[in-house]
N, C-alpha and C positions, 0 to 999 in steps of 0.2 A: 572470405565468406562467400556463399551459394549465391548466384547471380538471379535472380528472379521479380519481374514486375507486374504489378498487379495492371488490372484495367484503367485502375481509375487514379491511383493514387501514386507518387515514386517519392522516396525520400533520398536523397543524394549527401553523399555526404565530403568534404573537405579533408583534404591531407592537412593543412595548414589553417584554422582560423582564426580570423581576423577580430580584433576586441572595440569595436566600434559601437555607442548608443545606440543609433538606429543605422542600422545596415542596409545601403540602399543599390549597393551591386555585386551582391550574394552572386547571381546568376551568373556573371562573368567569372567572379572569382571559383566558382565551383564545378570546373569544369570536368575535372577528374572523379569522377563517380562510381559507387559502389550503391548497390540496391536492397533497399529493405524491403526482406521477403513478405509478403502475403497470404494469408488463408490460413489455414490450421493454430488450435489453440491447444497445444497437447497439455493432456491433465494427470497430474501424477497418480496414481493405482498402486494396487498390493502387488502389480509385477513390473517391469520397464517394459514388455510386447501386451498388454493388457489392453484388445482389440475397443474396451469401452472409454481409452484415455484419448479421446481426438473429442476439441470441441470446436465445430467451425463459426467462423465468423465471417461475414461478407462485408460489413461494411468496415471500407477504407478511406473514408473523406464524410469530416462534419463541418458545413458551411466552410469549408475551404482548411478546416484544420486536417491534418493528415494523423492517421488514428496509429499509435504505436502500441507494440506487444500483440501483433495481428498472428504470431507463431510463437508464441508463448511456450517453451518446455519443461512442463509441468512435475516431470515423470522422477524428477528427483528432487522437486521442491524441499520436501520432508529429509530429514538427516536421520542418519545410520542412530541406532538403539542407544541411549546413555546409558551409564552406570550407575546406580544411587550414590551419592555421599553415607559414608561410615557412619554409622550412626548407635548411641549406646542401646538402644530397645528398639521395640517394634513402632514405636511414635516417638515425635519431634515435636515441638512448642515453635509452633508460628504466630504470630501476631501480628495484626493487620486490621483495618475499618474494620472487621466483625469482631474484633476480638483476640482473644488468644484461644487456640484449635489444638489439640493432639490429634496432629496429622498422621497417618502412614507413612513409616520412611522412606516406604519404594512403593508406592500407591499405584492397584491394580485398574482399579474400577473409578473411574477419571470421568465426574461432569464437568464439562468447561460451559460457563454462563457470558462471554465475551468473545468477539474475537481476537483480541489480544490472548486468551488465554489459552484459544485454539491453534493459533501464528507458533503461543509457544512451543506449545505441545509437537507441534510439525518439526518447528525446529528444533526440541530435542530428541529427537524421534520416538516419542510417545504418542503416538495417533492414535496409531489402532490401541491402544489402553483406552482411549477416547469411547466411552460407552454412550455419551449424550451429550447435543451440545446445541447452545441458542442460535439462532438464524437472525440473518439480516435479511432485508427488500430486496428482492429482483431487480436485476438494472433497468425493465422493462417498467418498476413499479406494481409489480402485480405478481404475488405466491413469495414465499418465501426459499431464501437457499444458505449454503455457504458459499465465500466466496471463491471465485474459480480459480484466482490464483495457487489456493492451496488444492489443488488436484480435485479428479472424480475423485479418487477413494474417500476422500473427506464426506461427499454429497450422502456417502451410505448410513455415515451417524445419526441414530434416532435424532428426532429434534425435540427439545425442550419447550418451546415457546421460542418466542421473541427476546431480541436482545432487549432488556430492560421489561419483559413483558412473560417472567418466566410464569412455566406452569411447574407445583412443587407435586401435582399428582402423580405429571410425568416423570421429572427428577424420581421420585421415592419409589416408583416404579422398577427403575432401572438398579436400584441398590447399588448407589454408586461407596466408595468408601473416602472422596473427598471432593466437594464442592470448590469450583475458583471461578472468581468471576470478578466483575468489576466492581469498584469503591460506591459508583452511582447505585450499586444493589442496595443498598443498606438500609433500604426499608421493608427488604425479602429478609434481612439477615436471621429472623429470629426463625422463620420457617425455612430456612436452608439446612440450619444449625442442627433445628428438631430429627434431619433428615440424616445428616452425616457432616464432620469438618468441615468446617467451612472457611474461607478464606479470599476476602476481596483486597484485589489490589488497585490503586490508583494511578494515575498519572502526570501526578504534579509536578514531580523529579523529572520526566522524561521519559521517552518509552524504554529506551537501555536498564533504565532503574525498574520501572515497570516490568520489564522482563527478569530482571535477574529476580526478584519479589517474588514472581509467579514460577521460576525455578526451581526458589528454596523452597517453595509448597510442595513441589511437585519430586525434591529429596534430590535437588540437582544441581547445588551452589556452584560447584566446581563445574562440571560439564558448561555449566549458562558463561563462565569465566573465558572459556574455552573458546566458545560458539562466539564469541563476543571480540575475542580476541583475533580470531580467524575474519572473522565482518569489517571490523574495521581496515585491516591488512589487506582486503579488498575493497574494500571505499578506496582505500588510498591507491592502489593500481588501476583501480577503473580511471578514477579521475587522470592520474596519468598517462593512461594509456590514450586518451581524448584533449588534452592540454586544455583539462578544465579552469585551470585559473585564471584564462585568460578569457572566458564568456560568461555574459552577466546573463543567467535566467533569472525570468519574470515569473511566475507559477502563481495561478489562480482558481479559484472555483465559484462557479455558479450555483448560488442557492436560488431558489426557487424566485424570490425579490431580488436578489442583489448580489456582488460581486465580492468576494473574501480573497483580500488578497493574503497568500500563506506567508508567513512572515519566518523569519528565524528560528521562533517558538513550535513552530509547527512540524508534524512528521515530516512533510518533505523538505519542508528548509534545513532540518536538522542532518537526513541523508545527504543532501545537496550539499551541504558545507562538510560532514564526513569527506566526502570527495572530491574536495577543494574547488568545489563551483562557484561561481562569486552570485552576487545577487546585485541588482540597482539600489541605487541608496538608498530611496523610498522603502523599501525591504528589509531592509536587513534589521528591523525592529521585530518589534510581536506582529501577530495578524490581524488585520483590521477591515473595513468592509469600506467602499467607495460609492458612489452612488450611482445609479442601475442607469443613469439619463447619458452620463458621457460626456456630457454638453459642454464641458470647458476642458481649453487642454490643459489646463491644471488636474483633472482629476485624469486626463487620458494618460498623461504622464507615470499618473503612479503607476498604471500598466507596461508600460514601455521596460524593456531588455535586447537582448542580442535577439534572443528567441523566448517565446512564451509557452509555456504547458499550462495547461489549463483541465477543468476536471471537472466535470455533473452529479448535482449530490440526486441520484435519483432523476426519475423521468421529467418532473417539475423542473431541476433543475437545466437539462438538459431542452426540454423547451423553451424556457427564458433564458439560457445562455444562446441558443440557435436565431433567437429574436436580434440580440445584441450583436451578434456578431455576423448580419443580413442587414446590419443597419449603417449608415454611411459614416458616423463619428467614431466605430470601431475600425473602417479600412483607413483611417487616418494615423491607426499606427501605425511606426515605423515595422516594426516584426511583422505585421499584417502583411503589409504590402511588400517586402520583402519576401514570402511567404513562408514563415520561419515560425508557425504555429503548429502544437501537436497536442494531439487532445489524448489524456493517457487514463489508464483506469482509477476508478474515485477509491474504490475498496483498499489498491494499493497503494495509491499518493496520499491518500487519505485513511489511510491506516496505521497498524500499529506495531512493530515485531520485527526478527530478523528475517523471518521467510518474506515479507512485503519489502524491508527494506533491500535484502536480496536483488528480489524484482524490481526495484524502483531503479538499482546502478544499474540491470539489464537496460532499461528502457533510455535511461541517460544515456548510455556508451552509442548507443543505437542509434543516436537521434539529438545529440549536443552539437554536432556538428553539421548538420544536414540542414533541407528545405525540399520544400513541398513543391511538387508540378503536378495538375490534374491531368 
């Protein structure tokens, strides 16, 4: 890989790692280094030389975590065109939290209301059929966007409202010929319905179920089969290609009060065990929240791993996570002081789909092995 260091930040990474609890001579052992580049966040466009896909970033270090996905290439996030599933008419019978729909079996004019259903869209490469689509919060906390992992060209879709906050003026505007959104809509459902098909999926099953759900909507069982199949077969080389089964990540996020740790159940424990990452015991349950003080090493424990990820839901979060980890009972872990923390994107670890899960084994391959020098 390209040899290149930032000013402030290096993440070095291990031929060999070591599957120790708290790792305390990373430094020695990691002598042989390879450098994680810095600065550019390229975003995927309607071309691969598309002069408006570069989105930079500068910062490379948060309270001592070393920030991963700082060259993000964006530019083929999105997958090549699918092909509809055969279908006996011009509509299909889906049923879902809204109902049962007589969808379009190869649907032009495509509102997505989540971003799950936008992730899908990406990855089957139906985007641009994408006519409108809901937003989430700026990392900054302030205006709305999509998120950057799935490319600029995504940013050009009208926006609907807010995720959970639709507007059905805009929707009906756009004449869309099938609504998809999420299960949490279903007090929109009746004014989605009035507007065009409609169809919310949930995520009780898991996001793999959840996607293949929002495929069949979308006249694409087979293709989602496909895409799924292809993901997996790379979870599984990624993790080999890092000798993931032998490091326990910790993976957590900061909510604005308090500390979530992502359990098993969650998007990234579910990638991370895809690709045979181990987790600490404490973990490997559902997700659960610890408390925000730290003050005993009973509760600092359930933080503790080889190496920690960790995530900011929004700017709140991100300044009470920046509080915590400036505080003396967070340098007492062992990954801490080790410096073997990386702070990765919320939208992505904390997302939902094959394009984020995608991105999420980039960032692992990147950064399972490695540790941070300012």
């Amino acid at each position: 890989m390209p040899v290149r260091e930032s000013a402030s930040t290096r993440i070095t990474f291990a031929s060999t790692p070591t599957p120790v609890r708290r790792l305390r001579t990373w430094g020695a052992v990691l002598a042989a280094a390879a450098v994680l580049p810095a600065g550019l966040l390229t975003g995927c466009a309607k071309s691969s030389d598309d002069a408006m896909s570069s989105i930079v970033r500068t910062t490379t270090n948060i309270a001592g975590a070393g920030v991963v996905g700082l060259e993000r290439d964006t530019r083929q996030a999105c997958g090549l065109p699918t092909s509809a599933d055969p279908a006996p008419g011009a509509t299909r019978s889906v049923v879902s939290a809204a109902g049962t729909s007589e969808v379009p079996a190869d649907p032009q004019r495509i509102v997505v209301a989540s971003t799950a259903a936008l992730d899908a869209a990406c990855a089957l490469g139906l985007w641009e059929r994408v006519v409108g689509a809901a937003t989430i919060s700026g990392p900054d906390g302030k205006g709305q966007t999509q998120p950057s992992y799935l490319g600029t060209g995504i940013t050009t879709i009208p926006a609907i409202g807010a995720v959970g906050a639709l507007d059905p003026a805009k929707i009906a505007a756009l004449k869309p010929d099938v609504i998809i959104g999420a299960a949490t809509d279903k007090a929109s459902a009746d004014a989605l319905r009035a507007i065009a098909p409609t169809v919310l999926v949930g995520d009780e099953n898991g996001w793999q179920a959840q996607f293949s759900s929002i495929a069949e909507a979308l006249g694409r069982r087979t293709a989602a089969v496909s895409v799924l199949q292809d993901y997996r077969t790379d979870a599984r080389e990624a993790g080999a290609s890092v000798a993931s089964n032998i490091s326990q990540a910790s993976v957590l996020r900061f909510d604005a009060n308090d500390i979530q740790i992502q359990g098993g159940n969650s998007f990234a424990g579910l990638v991370l065990g895809d690709a045979g990452v181990q987790r600490p015991q404490p973990q490997r349950g559902d997700s659960f929240t610890v408390t925000s003080s730290l003050g005993t090493e009973a509760e600092r424990d359930k933080l503790e791993g080889d190496l920690v990820y960790l995530m900011f839901n929004g700017a709140d979060g991100r300044k009470f996570g920046e509080s915590v980890m400036r505080g003396n009972d967070w340098k007492t872990i062992g990954a801490v002081s080790d410096k073997r923390v990386f702070a990765v994107e919320d939208t992505i670890w904390h997302g939902s789909g094959v394009t984020a899960a995608r991105a999420l084994l980039d960032d692992m391959r990147k950064s399972l092995n490695g540790y941070v020098t300012d």
